[in-house]
C-alpha positions as CSV (number, residue, x, y, z in Angstrom):
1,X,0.0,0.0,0.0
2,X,1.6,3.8,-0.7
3,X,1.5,6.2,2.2
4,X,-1.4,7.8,0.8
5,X,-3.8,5.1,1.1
6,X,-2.3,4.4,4.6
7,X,-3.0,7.4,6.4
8,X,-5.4,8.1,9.4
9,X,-8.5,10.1,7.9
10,X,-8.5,13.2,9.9
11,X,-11.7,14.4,10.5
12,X,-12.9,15.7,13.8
13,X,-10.0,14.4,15.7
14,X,-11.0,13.1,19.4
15,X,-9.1,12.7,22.4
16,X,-9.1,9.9,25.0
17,X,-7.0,10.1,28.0
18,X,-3.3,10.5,26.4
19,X,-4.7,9.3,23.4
20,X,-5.9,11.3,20.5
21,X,-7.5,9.5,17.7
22,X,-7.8,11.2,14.0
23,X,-11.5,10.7,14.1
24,X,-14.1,9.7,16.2
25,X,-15.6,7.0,14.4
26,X,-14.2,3.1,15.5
27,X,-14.8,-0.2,15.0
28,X,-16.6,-2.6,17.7
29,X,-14.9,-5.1,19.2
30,X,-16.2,-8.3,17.6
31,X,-17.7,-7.2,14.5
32,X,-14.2,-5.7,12.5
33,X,-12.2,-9.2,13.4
34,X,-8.5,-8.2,14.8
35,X,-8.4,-5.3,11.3
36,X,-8.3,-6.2,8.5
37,X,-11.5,-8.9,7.4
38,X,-13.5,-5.7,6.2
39,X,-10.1,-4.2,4.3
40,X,-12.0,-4.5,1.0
41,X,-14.6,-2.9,2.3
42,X,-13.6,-0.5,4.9
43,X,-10.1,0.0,4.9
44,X,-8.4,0.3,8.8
45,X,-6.7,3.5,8.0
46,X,-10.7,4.7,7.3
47,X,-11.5,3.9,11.1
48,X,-10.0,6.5,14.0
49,X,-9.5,3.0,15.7
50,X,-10.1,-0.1,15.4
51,X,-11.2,-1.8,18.5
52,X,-10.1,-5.8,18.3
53,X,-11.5,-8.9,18.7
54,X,-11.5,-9.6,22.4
55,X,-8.0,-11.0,23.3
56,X,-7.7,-13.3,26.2
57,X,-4.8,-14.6,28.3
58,X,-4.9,-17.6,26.7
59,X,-6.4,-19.0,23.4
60,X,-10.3,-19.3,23.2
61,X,-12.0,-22.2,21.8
62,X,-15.5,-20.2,21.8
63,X,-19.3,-21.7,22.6
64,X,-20.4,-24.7,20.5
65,X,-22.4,-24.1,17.2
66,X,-24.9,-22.7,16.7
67,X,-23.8,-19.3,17.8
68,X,-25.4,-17.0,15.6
69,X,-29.2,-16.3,15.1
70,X,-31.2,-13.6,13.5
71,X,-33.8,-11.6,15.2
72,X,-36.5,-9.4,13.5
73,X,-34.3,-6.6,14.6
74,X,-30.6,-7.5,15.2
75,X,-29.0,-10.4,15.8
76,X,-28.1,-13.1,19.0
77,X,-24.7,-14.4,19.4
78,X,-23.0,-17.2,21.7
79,X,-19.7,-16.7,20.4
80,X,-17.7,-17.1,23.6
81,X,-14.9,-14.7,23.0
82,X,-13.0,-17.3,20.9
83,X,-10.0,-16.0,19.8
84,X,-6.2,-16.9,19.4
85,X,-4.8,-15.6,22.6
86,X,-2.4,-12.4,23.7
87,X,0.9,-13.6,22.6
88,X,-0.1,-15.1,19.5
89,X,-2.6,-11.8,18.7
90,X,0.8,-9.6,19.7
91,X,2.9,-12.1,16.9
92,X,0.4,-12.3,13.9
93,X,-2.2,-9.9,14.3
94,X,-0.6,-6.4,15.6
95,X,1.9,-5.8,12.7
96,X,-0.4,-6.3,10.1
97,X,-2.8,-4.0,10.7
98,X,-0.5,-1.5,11.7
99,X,1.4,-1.7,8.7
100,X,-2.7,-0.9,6.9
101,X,-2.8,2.1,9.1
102,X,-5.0,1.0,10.9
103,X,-4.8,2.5,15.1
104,X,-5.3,-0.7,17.3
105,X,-7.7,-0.2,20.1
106,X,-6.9,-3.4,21.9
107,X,-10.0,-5.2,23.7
108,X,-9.3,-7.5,26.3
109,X,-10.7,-10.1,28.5
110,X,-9.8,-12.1,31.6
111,X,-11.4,-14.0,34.6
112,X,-9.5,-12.6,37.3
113,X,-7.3,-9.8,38.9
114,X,-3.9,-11.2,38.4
115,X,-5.1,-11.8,34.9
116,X,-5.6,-8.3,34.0
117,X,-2.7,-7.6,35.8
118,X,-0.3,-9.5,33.5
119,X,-2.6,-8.8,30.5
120,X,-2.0,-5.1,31.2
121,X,2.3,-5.3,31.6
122,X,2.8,-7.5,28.9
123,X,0.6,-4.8,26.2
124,X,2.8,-1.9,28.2
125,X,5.6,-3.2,26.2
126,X,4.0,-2.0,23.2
127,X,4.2,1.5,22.7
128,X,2.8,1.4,19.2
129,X,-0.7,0.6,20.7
130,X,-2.1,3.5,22.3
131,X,-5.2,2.2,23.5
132,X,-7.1,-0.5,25.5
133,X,-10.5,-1.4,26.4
134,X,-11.4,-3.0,29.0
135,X,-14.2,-5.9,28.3
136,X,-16.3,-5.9,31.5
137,X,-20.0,-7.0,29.6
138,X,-19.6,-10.0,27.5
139,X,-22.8,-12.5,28.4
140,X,-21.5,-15.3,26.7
141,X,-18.9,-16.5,29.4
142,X,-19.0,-18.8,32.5
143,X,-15.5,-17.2,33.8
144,X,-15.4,-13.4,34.0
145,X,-18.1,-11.7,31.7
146,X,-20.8,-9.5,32.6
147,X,-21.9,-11.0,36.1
148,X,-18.6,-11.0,37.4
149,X,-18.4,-7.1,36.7
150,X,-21.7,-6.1,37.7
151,X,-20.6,-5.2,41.2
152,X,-19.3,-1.2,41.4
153,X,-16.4,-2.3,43.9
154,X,-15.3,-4.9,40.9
155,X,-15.3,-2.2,38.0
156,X,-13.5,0.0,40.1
157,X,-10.4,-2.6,41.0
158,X,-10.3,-4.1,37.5
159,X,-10.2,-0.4,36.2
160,X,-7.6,0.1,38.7
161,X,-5.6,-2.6,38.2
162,X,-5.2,-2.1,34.5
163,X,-4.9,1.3,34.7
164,X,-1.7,1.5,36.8
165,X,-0.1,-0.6,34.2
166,X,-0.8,1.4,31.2
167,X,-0.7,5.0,32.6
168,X,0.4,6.0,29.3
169,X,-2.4,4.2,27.2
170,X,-6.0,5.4,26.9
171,X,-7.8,2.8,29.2
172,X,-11.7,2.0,28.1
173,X,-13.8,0.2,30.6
174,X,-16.8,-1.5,28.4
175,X,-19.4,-1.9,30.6
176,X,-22.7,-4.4,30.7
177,X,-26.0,-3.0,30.4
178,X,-27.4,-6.2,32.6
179,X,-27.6,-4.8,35.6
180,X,-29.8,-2.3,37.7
181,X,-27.7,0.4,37.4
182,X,-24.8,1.0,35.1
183,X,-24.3,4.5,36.0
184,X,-23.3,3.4,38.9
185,X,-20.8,1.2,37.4
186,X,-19.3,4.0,35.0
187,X,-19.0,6.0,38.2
188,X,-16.7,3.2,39.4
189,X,-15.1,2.9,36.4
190,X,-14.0,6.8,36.6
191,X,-13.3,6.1,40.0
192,X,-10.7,3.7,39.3
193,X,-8.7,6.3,36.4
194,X,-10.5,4.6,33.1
195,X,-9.9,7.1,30.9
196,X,-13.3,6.5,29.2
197,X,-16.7,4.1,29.6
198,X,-17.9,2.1,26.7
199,X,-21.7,1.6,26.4
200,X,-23.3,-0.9,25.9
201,X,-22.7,-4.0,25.1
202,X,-24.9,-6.7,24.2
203,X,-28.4,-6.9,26.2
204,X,-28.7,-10.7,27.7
205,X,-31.5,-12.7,25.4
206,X,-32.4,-15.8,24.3
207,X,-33.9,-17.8,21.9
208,X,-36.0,-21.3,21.1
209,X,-35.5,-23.9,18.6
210,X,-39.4,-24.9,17.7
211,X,-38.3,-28.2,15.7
212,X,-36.1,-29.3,18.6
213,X,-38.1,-28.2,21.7
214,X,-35.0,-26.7,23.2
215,X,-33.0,-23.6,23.5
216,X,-31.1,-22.4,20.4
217,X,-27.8,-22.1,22.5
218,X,-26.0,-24.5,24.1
219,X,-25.4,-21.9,27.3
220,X,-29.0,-20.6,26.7
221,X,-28.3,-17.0,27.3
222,X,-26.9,-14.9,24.6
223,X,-26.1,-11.3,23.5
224,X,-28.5,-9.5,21.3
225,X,-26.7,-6.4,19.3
226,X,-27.9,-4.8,15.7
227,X,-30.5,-1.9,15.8
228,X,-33.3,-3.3,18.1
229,X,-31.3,-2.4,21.2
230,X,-30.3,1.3,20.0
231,X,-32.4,3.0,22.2
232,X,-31.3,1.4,25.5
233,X,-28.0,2.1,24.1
234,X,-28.8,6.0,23.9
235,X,-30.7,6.2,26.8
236,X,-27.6,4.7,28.8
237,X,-25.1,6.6,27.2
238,X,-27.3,9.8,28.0
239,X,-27.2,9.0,31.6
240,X,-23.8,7.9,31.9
241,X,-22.5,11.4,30.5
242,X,-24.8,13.2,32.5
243,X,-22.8,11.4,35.6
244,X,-19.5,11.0,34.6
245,X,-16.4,13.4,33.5
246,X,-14.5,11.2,31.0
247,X,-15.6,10.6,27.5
248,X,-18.3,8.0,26.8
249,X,-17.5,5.9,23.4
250,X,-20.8,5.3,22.3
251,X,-21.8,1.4,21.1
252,X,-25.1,-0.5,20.4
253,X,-27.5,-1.0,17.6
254,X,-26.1,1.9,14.9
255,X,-27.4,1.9,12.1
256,X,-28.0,4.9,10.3
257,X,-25.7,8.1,10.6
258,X,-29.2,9.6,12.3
259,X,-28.3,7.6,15.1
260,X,-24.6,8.5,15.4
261,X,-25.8,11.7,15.8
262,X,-27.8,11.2,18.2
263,X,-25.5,9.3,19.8
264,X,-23.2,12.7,19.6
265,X,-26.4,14.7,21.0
266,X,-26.6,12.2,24.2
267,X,-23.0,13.1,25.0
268,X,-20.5,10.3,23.3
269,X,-17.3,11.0,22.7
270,X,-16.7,8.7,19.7
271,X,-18.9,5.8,18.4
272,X,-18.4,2.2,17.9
273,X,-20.1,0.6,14.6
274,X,-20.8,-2.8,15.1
275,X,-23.4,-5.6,13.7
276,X,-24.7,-3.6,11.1
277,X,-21.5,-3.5,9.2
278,X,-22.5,-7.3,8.4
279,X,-25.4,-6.1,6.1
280,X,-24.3,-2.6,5.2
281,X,-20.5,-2.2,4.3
282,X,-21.3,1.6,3.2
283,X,-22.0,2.3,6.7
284,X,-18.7,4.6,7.8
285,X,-19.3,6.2,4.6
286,X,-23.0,7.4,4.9
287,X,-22.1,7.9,8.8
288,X,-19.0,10.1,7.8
289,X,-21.2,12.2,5.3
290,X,-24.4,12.0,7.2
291,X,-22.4,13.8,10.5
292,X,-20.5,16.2,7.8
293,X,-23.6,17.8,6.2
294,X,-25.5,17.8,9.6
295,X,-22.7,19.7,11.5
296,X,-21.9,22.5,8.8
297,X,-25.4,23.2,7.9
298,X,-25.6,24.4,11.4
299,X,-22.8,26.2,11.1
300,X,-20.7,24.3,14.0
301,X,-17.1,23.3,14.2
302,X,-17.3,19.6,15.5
303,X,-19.9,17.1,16.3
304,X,-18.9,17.6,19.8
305,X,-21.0,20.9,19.8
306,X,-24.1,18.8,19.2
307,X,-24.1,17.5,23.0
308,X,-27.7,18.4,24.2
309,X,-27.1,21.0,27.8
310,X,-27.0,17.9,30.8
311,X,-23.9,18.6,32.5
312,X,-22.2,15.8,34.7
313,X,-24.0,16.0,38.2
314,X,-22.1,16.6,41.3
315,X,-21.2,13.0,43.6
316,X,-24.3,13.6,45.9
317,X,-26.5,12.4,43.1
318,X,-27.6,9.0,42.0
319,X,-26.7,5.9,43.8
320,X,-23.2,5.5,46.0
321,X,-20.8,3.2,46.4
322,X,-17.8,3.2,48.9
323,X,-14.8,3.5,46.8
324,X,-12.0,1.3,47.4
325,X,-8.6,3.0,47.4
């Protein structure tokens, strides 16, 4: 590839913590592969990041099959985080999508502290990798997942632990949306120095196999994503940056660059595009135009500006937890 076709699209530039992306559009973890599946499609460089496939410590089989099913509005999945593992990721997956230009956003996964303890030294060692996220939500887990991080005192030491490691890396806590309260979560999260929340992730579902008399999934539960779950996604991303001070990436059932805006309106920072990329490779590119036209024919700077007047609340409001450190 030449340099030209190589290099970041600047447009709106974002930034995260010590990170500064050239635009705020990424990719969501799980949908975009580890960078370069969708390069005939949506080239990396394209992306301000590209968030991975969920790394773990050690390679992933995944869930048995079936994984996948449609639903009249998005789509279930029991994939189970299968992927090839941090070293081997770090080998055979890093270079090459650096050398696209594309800007890893590193997602990763583990079932305990000590874990995402040596998770977060051994990606330290990387200085071309300027960002990590955190994946506190996934459903489709027996070890970790979203039920092990739906406890505020749990965000807050995984976000700590992880972000002592990499204080010089952008540190994204994803967050589950299964639980009472995720606000109260995010509030951990910032609590702990993430540098930014990510929200949501998949909304726990199911479905049934008629012909079989038995659930679709082997593990039963499953995570539903694609546009049926967009406004839950807006809705918590509107209450999350009405609560916290660091930068909400937005995620969840985009479809359209309507809802990206929107998405900029509730107060996100950036936004992930996700499961609708499966069905509508355009998508960055409407998105990108969409947000272009809607910004300057109202005469503002940056999408930024579109943020609708709910300014973070003090610490008295909403629910409390007692922080740890």
């Amino acid at each position: 590839m030449s340099e030209r076709s190589t290099k970041a699209t600047l447009e709106y530039p974002v930034r995260i913590g010590p990170a500064e992306f050239a635009n705020p559009y990424f990719a969501a973890s799980g949908c975009f592969g580890y960078g370069l599946e969708y390069t005939e499609f949506i080239p990396p460089h394209e992306l301000g990041a590209v968030v991975t496939k969920t790394v773990t410590p050690l390679p992933r089989q995944g869930n048995p099959v079936p994984r996948l099913q449609e639903t009249p509005a998005g789509l279930l999945n029991s994939i189970g985080l299968q992927n090839v593992g941090i070293e081997a990721y770090l080998r055979d997956k890093l270079r090459p999508l650096l050398a696209a230009g594309g800007v890893p956003f590193v997602s990763i996964s583990a079932a305990t502290l000590d874990e995402y303890a040596r998770m977060a030294e051994t990606l330290a060692q990387h200085a071309e990798i300027p960002a990590v996220e955190v994946n506190l939500g996934c459903p489709n887990v027996d070890e970790g997942g979203d039920r092990d991080a739906a406890e505020a005192r749990a965000v807050e030491r995984f976000t700590r632990t992880v972000k002592e490691r990499l204080p010089d890396k952008a540190v994204a806590i994803k967050l589950t949306p299964n639980v009472t309260d995720i606000v109260l979560l995010a509030r951990a999260a910032e609590q702990g120095g993430a540098d930014a929340v990510v929200a949501i992730n998949t909304l726990a579902g199911m479905d049934i196999d008629l012909e079989r008399g038995r659930p679709t999934f082997e593990r039963v539960r499953a995570g539903l994503s694609g546009p049926a779950i967009f406004p839950v996604a807006l809705l918590k991303v509107w209450e999350i940056a009405a609560s916290v001070r660091i930068p909400v990436i937005a995620v969840g059932g985009v479809a359209t660059a309507a809802d990206v805006l929107k998405f900029f309106m509730a107060g996100a920072k950036a936004v992930q595009l996700g499961t609708v990329l499966f069905s509508n490779y355009a998508l960055l590119e409407e998105v990108r135009a969409g947000v272009r036209a809607f910004v300057e024919k109202r005469g503002l700077q940056h999408p930024h500006e579109l943020c609708l007047d709910h300014v973070p609340e003090n610490a008295e409001g909403g629910a409390q937890w007692t922080p740890i450190g």
